[in-house]
PDB file of N, H, CA, C and O in Angstrom:
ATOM      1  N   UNK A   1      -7.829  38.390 -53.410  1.00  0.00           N
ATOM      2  CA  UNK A   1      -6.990  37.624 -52.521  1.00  0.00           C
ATOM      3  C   UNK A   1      -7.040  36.167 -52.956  1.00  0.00           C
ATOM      4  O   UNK A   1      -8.036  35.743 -53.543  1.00  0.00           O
ATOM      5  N   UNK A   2      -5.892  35.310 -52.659  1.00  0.00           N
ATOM      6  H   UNK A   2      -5.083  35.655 -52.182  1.00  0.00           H
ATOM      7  CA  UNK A   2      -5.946  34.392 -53.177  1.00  0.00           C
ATOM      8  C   UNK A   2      -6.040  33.511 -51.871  1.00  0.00           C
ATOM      9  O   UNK A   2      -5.582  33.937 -50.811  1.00  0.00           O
ATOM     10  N   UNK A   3      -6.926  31.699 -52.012  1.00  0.00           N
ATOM     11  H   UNK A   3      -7.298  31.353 -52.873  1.00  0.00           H
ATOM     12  CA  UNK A   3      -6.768  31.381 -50.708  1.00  0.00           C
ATOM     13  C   UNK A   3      -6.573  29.864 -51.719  1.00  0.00           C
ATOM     14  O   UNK A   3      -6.927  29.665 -52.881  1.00  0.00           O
ATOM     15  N   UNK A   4      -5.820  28.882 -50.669  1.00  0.00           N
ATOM     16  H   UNK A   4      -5.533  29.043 -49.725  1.00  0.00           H
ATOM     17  CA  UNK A   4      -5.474  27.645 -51.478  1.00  0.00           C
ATOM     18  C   UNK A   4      -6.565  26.694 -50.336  1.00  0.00           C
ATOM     19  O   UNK A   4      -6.561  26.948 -49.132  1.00  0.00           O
ATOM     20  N   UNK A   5      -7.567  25.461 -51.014  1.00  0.00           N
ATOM     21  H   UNK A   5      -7.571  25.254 -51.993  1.00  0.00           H
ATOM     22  CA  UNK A   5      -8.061  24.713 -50.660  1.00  0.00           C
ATOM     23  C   UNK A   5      -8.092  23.520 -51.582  1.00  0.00           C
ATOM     24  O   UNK A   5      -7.874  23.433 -52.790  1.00  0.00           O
ATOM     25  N   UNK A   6      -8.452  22.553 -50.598  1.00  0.00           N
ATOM     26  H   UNK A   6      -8.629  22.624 -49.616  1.00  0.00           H
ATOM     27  CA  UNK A   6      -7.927  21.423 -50.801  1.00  0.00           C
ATOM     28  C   UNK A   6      -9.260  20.487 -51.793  1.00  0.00           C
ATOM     29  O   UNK A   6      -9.904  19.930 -50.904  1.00  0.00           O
ATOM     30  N   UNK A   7      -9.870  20.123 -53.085  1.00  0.00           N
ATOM     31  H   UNK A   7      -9.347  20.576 -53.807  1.00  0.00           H
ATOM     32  CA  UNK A   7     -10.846  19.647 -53.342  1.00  0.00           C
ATOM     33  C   UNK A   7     -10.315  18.291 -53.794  1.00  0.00           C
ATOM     34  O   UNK A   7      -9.355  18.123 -54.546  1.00  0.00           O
ATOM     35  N   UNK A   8     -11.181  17.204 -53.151  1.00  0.00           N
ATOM     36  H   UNK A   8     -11.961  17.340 -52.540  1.00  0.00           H
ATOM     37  CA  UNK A   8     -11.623  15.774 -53.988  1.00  0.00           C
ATOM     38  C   UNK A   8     -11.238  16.199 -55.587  1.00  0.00           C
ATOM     39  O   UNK A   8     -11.165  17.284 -56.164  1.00  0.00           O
ATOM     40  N   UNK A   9     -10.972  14.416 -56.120  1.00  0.00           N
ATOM     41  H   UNK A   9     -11.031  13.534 -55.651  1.00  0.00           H
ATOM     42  CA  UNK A   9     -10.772  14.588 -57.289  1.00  0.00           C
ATOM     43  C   UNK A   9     -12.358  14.504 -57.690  1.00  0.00           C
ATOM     44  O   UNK A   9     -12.693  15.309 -58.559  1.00  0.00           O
ATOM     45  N   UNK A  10     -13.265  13.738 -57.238  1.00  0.00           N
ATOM     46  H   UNK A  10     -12.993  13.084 -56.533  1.00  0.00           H
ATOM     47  CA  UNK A  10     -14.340  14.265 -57.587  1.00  0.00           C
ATOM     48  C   UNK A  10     -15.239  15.668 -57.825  1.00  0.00           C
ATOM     49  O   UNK A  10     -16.009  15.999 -58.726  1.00  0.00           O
ATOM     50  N   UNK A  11     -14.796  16.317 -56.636  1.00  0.00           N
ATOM     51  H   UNK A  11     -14.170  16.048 -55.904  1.00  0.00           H
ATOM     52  CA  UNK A  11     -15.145  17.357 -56.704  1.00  0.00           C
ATOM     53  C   UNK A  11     -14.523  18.497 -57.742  1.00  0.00           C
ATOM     54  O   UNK A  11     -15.209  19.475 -58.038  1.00  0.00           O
ATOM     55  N   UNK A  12     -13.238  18.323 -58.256  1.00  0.00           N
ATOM     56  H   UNK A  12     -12.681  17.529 -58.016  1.00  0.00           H
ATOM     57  CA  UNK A  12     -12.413  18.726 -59.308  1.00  0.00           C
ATOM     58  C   UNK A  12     -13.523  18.607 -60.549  1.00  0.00           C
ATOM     59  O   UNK A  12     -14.296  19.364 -61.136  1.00  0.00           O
ATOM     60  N   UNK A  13     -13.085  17.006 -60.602  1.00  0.00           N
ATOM     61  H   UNK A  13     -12.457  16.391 -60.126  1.00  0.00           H
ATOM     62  CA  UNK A  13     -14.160  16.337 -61.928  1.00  0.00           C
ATOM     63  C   UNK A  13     -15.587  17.153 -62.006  1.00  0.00           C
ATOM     64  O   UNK A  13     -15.921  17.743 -63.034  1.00  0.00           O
ATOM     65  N   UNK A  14     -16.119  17.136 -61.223  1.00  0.00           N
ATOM     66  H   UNK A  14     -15.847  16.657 -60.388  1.00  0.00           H
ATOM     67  CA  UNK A  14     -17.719  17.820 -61.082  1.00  0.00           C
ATOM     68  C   UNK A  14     -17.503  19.363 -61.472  1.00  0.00           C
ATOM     69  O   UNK A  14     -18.252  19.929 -62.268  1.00  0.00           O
ATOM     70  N   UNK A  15     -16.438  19.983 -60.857  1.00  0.00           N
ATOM     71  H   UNK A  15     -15.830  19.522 -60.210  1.00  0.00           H
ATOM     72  CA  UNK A  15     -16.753  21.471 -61.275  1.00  0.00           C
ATOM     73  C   UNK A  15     -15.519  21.869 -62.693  1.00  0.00           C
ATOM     74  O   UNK A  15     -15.659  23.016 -63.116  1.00  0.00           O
ATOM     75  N   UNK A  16     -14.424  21.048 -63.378  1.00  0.00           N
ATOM     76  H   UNK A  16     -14.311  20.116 -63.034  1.00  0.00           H
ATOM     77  CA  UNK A  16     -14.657  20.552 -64.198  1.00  0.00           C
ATOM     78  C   UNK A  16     -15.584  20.823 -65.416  1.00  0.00           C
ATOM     79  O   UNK A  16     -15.517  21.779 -66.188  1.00  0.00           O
ATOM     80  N   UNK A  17     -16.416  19.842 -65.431  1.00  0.00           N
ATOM     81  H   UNK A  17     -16.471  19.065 -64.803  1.00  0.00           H
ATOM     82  CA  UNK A  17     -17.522  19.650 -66.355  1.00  0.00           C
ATOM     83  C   UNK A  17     -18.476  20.980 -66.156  1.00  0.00           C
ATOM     84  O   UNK A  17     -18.675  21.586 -67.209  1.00  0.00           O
ATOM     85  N   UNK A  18     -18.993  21.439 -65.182  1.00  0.00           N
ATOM     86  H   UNK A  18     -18.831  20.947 -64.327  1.00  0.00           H
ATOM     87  CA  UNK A  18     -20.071  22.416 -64.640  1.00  0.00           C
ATOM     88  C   UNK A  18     -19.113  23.747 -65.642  1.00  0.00           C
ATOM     89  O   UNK A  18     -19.579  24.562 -66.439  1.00  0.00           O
ATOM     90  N   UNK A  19     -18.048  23.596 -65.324  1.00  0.00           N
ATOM     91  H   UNK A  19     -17.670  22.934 -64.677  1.00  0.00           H
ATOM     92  CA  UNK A  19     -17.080  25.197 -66.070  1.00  0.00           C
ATOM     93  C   UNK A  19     -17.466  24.832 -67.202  1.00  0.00           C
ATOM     94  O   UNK A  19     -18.236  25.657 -67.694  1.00  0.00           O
ATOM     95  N   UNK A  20     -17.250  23.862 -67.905  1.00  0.00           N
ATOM     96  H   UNK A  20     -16.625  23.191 -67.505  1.00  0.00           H
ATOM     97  CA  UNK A  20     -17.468  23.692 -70.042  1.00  0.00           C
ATOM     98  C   UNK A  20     -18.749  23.968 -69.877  1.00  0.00           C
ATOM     99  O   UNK A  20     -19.055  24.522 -70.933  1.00  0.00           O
ATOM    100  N   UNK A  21     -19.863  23.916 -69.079  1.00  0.00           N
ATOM    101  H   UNK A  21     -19.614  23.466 -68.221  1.00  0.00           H
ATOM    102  CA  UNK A  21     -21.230  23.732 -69.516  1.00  0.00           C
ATOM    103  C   UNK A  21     -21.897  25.543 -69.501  1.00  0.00           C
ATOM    104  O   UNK A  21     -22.758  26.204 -70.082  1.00  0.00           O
ATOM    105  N   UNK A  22     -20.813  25.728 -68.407  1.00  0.00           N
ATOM    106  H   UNK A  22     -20.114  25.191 -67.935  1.00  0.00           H
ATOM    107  CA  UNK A  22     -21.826  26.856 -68.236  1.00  0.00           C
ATOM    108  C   UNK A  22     -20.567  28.092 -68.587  1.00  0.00           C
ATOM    109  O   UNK A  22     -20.684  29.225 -68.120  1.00  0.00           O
ATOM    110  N   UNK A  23     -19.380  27.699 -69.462  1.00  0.00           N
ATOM    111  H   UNK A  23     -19.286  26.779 -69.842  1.00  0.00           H
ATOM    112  CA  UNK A  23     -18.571  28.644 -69.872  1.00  0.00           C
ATOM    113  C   UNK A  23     -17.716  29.567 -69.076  1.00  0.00           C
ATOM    114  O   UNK A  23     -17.466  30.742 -69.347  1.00  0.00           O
ATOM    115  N   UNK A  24     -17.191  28.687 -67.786  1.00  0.00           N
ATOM    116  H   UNK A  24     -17.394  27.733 -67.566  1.00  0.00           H
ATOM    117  CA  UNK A  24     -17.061  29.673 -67.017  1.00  0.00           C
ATOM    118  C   UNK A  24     -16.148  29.212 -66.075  1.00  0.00           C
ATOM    119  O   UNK A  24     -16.071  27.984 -66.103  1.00  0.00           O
ATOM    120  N   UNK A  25     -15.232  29.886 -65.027  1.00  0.00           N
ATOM    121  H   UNK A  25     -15.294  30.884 -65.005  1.00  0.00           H
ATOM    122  CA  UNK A  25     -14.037  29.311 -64.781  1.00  0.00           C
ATOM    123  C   UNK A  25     -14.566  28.710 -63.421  1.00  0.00           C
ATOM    124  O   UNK A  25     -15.687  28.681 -62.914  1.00  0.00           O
ATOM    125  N   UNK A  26     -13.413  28.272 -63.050  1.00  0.00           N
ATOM    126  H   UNK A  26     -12.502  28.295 -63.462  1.00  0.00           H
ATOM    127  CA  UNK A  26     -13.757  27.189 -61.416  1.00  0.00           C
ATOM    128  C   UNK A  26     -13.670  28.061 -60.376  1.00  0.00           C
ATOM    129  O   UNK A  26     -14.244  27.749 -59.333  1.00  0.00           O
ATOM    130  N   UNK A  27     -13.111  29.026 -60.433  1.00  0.00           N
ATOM    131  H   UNK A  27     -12.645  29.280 -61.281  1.00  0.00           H
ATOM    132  CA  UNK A  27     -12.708  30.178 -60.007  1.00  0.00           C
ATOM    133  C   UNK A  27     -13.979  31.112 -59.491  1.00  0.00           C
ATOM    134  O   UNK A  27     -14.238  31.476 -58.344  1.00  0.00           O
ATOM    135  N   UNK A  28     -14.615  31.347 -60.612  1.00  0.00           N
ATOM    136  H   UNK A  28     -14.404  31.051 -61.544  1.00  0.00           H
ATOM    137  CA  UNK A  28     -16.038  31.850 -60.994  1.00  0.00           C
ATOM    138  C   UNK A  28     -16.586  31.285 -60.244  1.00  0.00           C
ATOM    139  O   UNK A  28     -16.711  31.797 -59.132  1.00  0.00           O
ATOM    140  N   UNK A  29     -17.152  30.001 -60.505  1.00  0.00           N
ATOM    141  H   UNK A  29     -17.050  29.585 -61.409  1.00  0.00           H
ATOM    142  CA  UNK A  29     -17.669  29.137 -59.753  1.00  0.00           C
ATOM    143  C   UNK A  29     -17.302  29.157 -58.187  1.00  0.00           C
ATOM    144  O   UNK A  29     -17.839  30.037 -57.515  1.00  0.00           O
ATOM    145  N   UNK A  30     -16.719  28.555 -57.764  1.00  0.00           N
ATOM    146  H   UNK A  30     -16.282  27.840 -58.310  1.00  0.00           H
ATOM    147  CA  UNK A  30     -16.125  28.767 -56.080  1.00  0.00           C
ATOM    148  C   UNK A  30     -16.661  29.672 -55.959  1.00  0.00           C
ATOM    149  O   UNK A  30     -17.817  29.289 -55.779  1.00  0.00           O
ATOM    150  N   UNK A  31     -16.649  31.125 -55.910  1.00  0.00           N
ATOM    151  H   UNK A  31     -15.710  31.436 -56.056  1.00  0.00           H
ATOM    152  CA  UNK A  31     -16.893  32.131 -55.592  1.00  0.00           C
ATOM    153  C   UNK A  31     -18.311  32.413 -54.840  1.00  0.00           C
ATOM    154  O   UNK A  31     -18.710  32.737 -53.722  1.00  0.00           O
ATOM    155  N   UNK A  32     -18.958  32.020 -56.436  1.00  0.00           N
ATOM    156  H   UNK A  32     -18.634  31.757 -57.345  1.00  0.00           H
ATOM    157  CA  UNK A  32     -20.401  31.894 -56.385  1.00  0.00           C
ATOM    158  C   UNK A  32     -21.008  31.036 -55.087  1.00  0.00           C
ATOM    159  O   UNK A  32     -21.597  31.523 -54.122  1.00  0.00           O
ATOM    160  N   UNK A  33     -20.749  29.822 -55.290  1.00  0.00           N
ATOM    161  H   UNK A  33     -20.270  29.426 -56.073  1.00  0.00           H
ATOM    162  CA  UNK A  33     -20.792  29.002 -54.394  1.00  0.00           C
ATOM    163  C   UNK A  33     -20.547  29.382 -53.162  1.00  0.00           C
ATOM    164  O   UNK A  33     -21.585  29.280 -52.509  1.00  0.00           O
ATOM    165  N   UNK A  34     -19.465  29.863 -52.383  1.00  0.00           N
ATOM    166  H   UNK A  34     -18.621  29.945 -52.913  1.00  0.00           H
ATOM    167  CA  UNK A  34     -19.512  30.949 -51.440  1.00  0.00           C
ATOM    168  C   UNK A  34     -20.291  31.814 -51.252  1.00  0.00           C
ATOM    169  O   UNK A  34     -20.943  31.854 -50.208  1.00  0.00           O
ATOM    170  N   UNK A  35     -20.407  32.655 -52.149  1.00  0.00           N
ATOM    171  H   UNK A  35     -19.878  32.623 -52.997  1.00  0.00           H
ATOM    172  CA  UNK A  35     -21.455  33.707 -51.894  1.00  0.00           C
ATOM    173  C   UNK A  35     -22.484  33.143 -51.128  1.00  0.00           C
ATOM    174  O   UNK A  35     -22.747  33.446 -49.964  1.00  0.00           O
ATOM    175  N   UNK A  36     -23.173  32.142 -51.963  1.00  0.00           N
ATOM    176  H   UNK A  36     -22.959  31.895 -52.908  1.00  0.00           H
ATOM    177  CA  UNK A  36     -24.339  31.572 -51.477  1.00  0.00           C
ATOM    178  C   UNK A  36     -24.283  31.055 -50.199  1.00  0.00           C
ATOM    179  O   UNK A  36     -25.102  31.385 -49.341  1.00  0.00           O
ATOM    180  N   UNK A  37     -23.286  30.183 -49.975  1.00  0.00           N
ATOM    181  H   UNK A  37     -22.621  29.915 -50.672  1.00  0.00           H
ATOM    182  CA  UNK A  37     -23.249  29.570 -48.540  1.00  0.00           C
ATOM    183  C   UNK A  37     -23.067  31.060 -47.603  1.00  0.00           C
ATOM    184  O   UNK A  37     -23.794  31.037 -46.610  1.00  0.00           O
ATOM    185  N   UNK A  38     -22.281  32.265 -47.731  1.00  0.00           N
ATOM    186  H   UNK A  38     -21.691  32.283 -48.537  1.00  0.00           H
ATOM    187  CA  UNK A  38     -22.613  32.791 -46.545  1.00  0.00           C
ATOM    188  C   UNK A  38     -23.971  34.008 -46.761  1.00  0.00           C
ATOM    189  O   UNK A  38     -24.281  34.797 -45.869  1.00  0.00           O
ATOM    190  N   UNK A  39     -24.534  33.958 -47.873  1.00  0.00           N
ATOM    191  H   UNK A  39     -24.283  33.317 -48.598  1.00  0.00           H
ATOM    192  CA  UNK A  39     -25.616  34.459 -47.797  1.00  0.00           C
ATOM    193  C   UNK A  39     -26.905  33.309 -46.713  1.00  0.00           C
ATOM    194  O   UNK A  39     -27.621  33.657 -45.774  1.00  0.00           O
ATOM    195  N   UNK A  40     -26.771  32.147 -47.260  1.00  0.00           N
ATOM    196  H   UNK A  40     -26.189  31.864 -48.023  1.00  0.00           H
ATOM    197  CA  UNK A  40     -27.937  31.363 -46.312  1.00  0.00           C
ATOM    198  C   UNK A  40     -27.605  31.638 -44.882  1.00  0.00           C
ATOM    199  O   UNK A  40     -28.425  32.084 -44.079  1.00  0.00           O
ATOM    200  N   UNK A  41     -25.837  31.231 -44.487  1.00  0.00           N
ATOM    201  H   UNK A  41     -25.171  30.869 -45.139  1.00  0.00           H
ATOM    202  CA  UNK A  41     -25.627  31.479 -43.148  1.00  0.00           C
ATOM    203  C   UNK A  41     -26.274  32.804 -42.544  1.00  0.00           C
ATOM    204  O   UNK A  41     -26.573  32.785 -41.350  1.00  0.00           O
ATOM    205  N   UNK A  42     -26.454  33.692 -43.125  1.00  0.00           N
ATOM    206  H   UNK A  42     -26.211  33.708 -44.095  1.00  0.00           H
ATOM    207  CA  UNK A  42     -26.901  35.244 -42.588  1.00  0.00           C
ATOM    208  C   UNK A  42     -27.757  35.128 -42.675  1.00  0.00           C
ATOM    209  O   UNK A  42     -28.152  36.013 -41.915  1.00  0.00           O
ATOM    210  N   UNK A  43     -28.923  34.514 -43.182  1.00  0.00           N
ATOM    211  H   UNK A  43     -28.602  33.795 -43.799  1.00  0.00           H
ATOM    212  CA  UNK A  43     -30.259  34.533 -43.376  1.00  0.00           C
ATOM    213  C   UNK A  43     -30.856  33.598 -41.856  1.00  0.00           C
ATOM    214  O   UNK A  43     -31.761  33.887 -41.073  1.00  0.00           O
ATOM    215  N   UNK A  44     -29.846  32.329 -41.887  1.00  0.00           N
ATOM    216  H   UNK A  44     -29.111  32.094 -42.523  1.00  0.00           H
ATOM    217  CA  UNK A  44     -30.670  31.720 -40.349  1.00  0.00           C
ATOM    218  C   UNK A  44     -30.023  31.935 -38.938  1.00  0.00           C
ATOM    219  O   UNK A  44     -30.387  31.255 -37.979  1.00  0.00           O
ATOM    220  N   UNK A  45     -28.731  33.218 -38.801  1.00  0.00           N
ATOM    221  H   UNK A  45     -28.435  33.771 -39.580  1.00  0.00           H
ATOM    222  CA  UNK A  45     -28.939  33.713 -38.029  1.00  0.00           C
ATOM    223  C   UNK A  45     -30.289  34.562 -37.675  1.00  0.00           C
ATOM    224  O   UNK A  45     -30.875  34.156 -36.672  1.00  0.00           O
ATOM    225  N   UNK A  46     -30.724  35.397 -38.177  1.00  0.00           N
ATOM    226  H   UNK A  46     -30.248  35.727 -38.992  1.00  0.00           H
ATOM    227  CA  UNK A  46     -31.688  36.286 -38.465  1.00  0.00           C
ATOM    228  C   UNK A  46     -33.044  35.514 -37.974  1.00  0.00           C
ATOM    229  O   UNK A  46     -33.908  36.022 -37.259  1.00  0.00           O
ATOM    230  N   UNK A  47     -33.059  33.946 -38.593  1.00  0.00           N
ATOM    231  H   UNK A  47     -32.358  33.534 -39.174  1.00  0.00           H
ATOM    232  CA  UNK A  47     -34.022  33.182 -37.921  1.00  0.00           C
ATOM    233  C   UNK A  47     -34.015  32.390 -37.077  1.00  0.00           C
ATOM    234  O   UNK A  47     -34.886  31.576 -36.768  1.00  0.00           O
ATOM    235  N   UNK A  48     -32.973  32.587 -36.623  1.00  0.00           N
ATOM    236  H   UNK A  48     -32.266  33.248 -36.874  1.00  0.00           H
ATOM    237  CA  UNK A  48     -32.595  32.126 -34.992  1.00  0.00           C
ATOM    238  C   UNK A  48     -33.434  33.239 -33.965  1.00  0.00           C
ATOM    239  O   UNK A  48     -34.107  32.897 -32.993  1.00  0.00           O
ATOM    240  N   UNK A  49     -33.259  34.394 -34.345  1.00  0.00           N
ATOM    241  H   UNK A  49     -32.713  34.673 -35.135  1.00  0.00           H
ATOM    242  CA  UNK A  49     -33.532  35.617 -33.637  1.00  0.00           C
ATOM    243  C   UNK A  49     -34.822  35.849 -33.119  1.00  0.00           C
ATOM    244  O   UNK A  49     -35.206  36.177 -31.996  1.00  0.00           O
ATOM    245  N   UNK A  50     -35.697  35.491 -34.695  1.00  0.00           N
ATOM    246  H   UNK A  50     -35.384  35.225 -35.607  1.00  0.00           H
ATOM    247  CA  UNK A  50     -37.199  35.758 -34.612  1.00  0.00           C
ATOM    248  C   UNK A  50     -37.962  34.893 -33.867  1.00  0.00           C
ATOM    249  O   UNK A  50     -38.018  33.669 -33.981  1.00  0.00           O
ATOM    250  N   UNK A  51     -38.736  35.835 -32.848  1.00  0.00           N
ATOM    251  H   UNK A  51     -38.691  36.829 -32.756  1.00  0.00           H
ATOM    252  CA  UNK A  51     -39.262  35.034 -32.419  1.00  0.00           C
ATOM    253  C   UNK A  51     -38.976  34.606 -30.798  1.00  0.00           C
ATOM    254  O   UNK A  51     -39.775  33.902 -30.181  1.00  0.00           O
ATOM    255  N   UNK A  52     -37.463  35.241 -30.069  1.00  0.00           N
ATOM    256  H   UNK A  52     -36.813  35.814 -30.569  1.00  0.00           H
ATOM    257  CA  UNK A  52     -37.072  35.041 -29.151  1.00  0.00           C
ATOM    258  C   UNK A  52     -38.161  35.631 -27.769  1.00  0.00           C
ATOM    259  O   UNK A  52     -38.570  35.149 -26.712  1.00  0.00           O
ATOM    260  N   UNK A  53     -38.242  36.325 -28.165  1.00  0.00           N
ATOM    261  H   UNK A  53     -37.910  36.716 -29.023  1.00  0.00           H
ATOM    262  CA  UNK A  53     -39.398  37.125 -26.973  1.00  0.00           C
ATOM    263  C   UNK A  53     -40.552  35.997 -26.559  1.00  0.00           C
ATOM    264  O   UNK A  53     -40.838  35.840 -25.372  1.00  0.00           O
ATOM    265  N   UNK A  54     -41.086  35.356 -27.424  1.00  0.00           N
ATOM    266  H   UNK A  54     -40.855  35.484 -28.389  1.00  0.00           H
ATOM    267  CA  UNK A  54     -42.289  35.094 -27.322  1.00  0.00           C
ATOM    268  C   UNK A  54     -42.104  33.892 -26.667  1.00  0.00           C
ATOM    269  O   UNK A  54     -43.106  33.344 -26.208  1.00  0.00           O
ATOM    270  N   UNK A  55     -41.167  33.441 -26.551  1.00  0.00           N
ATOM    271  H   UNK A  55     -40.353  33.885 -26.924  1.00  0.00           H
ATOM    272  CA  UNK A  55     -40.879  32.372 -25.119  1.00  0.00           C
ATOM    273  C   UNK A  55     -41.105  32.489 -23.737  1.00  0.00           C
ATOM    274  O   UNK A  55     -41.636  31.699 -22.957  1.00  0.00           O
ATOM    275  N   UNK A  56     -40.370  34.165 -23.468  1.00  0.00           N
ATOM    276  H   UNK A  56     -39.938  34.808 -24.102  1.00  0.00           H
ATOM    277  CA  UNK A  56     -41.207  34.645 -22.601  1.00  0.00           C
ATOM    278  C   UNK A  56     -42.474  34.937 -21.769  1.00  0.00           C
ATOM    279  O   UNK A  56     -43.598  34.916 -22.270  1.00  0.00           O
ATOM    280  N   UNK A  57     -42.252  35.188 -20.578  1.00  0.00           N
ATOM    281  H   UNK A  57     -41.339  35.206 -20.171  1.00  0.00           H
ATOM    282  CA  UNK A  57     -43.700  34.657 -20.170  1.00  0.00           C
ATOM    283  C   UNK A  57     -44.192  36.312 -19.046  1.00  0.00           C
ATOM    284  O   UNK A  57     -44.816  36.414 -17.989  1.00  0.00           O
ATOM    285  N   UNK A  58     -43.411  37.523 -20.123  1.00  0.00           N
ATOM    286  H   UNK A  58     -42.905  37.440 -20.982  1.00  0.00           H
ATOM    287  CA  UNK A  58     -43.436  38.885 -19.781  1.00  0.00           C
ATOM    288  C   UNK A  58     -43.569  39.959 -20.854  1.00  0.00           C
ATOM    289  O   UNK A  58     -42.573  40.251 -21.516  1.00  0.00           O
ATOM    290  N   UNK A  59     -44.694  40.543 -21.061  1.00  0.00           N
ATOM    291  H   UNK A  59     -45.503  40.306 -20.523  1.00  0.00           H
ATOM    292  CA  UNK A  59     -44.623  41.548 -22.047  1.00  0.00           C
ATOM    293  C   UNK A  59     -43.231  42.384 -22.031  1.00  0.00           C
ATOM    294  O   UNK A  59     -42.577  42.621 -21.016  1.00  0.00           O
ATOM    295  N   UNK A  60     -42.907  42.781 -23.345  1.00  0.00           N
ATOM    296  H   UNK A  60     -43.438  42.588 -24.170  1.00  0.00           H
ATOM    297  CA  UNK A  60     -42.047  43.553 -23.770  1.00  0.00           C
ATOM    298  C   UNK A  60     -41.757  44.853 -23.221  1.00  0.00           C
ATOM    299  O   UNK A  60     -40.664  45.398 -23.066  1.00  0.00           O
ATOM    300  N   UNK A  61     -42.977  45.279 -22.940  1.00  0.00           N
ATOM    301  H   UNK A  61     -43.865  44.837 -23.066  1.00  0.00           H
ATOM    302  CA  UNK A  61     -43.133  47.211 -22.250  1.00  0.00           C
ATOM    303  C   UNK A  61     -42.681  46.904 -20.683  1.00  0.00           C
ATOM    304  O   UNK A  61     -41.986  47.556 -19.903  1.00  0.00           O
ATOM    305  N   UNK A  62     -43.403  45.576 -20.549  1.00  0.00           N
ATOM    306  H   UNK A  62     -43.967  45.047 -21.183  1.00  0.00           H
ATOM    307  CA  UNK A  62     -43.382  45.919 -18.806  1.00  0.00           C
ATOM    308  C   UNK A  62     -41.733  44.949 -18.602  1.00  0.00           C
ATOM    309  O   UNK A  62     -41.201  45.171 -17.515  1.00  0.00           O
ATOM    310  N   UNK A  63     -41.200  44.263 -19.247  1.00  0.00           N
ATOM    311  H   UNK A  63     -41.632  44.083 -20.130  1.00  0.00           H
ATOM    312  CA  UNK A  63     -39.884  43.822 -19.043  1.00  0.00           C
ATOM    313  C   UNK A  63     -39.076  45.146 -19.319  1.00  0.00           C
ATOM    314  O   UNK A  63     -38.206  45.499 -18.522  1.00  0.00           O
ATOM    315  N   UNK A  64     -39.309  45.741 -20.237  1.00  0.00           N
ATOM    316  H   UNK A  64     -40.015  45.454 -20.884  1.00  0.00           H
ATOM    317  CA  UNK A  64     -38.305  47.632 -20.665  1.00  0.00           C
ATOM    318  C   UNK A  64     -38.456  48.011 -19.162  1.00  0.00           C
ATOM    319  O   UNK A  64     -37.486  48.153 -18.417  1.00  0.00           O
ATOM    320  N   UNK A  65     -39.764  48.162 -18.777  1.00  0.00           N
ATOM    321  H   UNK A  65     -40.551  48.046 -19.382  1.00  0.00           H
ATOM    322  CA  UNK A  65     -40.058  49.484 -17.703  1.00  0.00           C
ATOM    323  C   UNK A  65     -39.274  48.488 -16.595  1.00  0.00           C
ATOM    324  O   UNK A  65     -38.144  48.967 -16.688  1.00  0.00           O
ATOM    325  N   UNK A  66     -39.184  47.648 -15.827  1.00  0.00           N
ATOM    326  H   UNK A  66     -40.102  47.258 -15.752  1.00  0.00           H
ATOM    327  CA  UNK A  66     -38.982  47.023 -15.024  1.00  0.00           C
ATOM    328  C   UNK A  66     -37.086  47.408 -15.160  1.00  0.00           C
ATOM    329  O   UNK A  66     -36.551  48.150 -14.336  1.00  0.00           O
ATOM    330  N   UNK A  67     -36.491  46.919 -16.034  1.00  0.00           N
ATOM    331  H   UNK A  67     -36.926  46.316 -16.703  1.00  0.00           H
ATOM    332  CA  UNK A  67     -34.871  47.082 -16.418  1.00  0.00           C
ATOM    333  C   UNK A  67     -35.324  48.482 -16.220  1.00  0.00           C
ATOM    334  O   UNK A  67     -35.373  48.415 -14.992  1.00  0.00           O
ATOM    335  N   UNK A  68     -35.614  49.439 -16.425  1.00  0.00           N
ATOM    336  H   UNK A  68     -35.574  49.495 -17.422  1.00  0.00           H
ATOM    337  CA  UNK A  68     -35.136  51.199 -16.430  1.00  0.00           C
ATOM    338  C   UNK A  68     -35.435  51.516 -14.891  1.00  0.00           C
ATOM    339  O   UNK A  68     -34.738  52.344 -14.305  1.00  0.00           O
ATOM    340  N   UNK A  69     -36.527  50.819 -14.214  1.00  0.00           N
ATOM    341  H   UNK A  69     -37.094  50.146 -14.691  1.00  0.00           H
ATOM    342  CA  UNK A  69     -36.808  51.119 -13.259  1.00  0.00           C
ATOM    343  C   UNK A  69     -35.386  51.010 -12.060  1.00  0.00           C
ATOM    344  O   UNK A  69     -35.263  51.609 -10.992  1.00  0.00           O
ATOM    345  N   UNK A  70     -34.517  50.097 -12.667  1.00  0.00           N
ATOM    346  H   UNK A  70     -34.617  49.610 -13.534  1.00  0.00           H
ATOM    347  CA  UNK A  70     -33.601  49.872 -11.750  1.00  0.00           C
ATOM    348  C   UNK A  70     -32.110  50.792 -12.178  1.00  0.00           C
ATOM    349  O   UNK A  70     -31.073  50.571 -11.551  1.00  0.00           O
ATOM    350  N   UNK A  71     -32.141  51.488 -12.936  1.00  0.00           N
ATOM    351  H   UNK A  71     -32.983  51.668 -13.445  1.00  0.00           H
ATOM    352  CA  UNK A  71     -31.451  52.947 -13.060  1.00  0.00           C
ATOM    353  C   UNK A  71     -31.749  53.803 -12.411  1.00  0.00           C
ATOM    354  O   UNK A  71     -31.197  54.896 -12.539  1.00  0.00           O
TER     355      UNK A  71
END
């Protein structure tokens, strides 16, 4: 799929030079670069997560049993 965005001429210039160095298209590049940004994004959801319980000021078993109890 193709998507059109808008880059600085700097940012042109920079990836540019990065394509001759490392043989490889801008195209290529972007991509990559993406990848990465939504690989980190998925990684600190995940560490947003960890860890939520323990704020709590109720064990895990007896907060379960308590919610079922009211079924």
């Amino acid at each position: 799929m193709r998507t059109l965005v808008d880059l600085g001429d700097a940012q042109i210039e920079e990836l540019d030079a990065l394509s001759k160095k490392e043989k490889r298209s801008r195209a290529s590049l972007v991509r990559q670069a993406i990848d990465e940004f939504l690989r980190g994004r998925h990684g600190k959801q995940e560490d947003e997560a960890f860890g939520l319980w323990s704020r709590r000021n109720m064990d895990g078993l007896a907060y379960q049993k308590k919610e079922r109890d009211e079924w």
